[in-house]
C-alpha positions as CSV (number, residue, x, y, z in Angstrom):
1,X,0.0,0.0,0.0
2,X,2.8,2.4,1.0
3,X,4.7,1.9,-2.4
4,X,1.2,2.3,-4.5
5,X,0.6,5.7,-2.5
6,X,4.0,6.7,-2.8
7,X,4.1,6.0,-7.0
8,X,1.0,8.1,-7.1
9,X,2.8,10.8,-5.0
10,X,5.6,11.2,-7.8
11,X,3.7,10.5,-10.8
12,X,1.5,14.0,-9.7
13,X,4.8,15.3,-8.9
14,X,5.7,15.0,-12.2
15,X,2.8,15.8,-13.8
16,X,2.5,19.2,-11.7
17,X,6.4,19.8,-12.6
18,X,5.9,19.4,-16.5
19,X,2.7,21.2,-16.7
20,X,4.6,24.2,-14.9
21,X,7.6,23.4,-17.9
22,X,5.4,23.5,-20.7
23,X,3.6,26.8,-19.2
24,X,6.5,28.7,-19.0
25,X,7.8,27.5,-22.4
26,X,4.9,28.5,-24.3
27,X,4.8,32.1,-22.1
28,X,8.6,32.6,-23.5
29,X,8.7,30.8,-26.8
30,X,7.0,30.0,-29.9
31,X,5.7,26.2,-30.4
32,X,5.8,23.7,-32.7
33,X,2.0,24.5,-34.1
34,X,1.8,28.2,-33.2
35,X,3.1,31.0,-35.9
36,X,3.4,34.5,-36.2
37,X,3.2,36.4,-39.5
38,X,4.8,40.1,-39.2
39,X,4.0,42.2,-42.5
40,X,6.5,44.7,-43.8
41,X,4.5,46.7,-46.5
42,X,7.0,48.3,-49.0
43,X,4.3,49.9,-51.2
44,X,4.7,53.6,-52.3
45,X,1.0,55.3,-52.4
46,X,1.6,55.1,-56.4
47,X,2.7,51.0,-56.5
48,X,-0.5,49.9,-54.2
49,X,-2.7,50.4,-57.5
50,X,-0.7,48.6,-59.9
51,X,-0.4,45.9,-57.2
52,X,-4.0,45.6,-57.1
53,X,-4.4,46.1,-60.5
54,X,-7.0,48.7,-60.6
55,X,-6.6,52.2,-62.5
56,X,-4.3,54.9,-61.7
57,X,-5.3,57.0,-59.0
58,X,-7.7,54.6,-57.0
59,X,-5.9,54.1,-54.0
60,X,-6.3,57.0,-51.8
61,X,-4.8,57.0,-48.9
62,X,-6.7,59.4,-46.9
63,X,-9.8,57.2,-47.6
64,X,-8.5,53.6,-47.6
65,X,-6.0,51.1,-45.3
66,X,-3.9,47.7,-46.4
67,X,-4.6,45.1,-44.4
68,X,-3.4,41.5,-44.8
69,X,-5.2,38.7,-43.4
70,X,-5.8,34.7,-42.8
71,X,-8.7,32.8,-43.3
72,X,-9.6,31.0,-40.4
73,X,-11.1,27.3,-40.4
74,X,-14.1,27.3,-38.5
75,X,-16.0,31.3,-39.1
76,X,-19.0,29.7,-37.0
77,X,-16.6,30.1,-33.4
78,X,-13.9,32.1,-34.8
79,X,-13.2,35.8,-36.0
80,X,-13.1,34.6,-40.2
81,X,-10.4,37.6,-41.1
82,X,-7.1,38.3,-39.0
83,X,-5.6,41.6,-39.3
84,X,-1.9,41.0,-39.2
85,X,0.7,43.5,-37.6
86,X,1.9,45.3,-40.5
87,X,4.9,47.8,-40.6
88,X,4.3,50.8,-43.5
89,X,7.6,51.4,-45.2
90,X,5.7,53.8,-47.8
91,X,8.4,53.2,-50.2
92,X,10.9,55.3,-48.3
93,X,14.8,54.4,-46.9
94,X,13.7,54.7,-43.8
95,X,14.3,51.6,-41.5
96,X,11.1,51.3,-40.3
97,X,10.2,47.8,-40.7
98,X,10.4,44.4,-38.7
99,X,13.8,43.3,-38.1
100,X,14.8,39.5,-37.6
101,X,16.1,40.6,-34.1
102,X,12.3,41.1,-33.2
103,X,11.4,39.8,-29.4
104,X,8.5,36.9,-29.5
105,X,7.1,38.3,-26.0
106,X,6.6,42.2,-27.4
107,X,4.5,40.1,-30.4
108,X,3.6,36.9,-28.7
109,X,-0.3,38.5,-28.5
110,X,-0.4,38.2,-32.7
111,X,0.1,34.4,-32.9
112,X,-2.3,31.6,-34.0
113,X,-2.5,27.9,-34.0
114,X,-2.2,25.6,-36.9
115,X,-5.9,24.2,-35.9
116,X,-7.3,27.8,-36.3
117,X,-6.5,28.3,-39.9
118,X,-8.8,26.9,-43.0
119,X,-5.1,27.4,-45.6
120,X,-2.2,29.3,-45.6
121,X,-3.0,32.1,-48.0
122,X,-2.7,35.7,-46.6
123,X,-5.1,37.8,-48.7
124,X,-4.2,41.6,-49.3
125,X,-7.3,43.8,-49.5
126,X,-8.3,46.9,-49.5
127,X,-10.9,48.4,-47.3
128,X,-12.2,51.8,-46.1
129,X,-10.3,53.2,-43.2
130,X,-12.7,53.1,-40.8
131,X,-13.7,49.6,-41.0
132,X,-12.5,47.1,-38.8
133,X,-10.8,44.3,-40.4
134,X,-11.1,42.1,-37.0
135,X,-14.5,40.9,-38.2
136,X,-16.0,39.0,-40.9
137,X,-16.0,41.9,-44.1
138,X,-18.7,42.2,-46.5
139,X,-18.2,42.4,-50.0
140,X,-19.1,46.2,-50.3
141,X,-16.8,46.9,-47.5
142,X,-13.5,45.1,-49.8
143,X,-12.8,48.0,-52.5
144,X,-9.6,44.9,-54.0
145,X,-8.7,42.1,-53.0
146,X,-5.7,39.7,-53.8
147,X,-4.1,36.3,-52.5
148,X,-0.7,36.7,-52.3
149,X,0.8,33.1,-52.2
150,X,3.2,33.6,-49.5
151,X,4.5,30.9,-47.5
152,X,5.1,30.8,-43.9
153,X,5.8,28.6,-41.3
154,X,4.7,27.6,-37.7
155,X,7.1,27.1,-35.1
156,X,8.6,30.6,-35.6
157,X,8.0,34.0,-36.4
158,X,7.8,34.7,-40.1
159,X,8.6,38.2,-41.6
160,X,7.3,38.9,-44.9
161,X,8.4,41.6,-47.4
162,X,5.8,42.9,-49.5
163,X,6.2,45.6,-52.4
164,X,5.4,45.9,-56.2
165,X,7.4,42.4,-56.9
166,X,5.4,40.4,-54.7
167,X,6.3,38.5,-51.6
168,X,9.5,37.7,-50.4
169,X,10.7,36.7,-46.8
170,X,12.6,38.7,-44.7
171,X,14.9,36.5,-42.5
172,X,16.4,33.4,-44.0
């Protein structure tokens, strides 16, 4: 009886102990089937109509916003559209952008799980500017819309680049 009572002592010891591991992990690092997708938009105010290929002069920026988003699997529990942090470069030399050096716990809130998403396209679009993109849009609400094709990966945070020649990734 003792040793029965004292195997169940350690095998809650252990579970406690590596319940308290995991928790802390997962506070300070990015797991296996968790990613984060960090946007740096390289567009000039002249490039984002070409890039959506609608006529010259469309895209105002006083009027409209960028936003890139998923498309999450089940839009029944879940929020369907994710707006994802983007950086505006507005086709300047300035260095203000997402750098590889970027700390997961400053960006840790913009994650999602490989169970949440329906595919890994990131859509572009264009919407008014005072929409809210953390909602399901309607169609009246998208003035262009585009699937960019980027790939990104889960167990890390992703940087992508995006300008006139498409999507490329930051950090190699």
């Amino acid at each position: 009886m003792k040793k029965i009572l004292l195997f169940l002592i350690v095998v809650v010891a252990l579970v406690f102990v590596s319940d308290k591991v995991y928790k802390w992990y997962s506070k300070n690092n990015i797991n296996a089937h968790e990613s984060i997708v960090l946007i740096n938009d390289h567009f000039s105010e002249n490039e984002v109509d070409a890039f959506f290929n609608l006529t010259k002069g469309t895209y105002d920026p006083n009027k409209y916003q960028v936003i890139y988003s998923l498309i999450k699997k089940d839009a029944y529990l879940l929020e369907t559209y994710i707006n994802l942090p983007t950086k505006y470069n507005n086709g300047s030399a300035n260095n203000n952008q997402f750098n590889c050096d970027v700390e997961y716990l400053a960006i840790r809130q913009y994650g999602f799980y490989q169970s949440e998403i329906g595919n890994t396209n990131i859509i572009a679009r264009i919407i008014l500017k005072g929409e809210n993109p953390i909602k399901q849009l309607h169609t009246d609400q998208i003035i262009a819309e585009k699937q960019l094709g980027a790939t990104y990966s889960f167990g890390k945070i992703n940087i992508l680049d995006i300008g006139k020649n498409g999507v490329a990734n930051h950090c190699k």
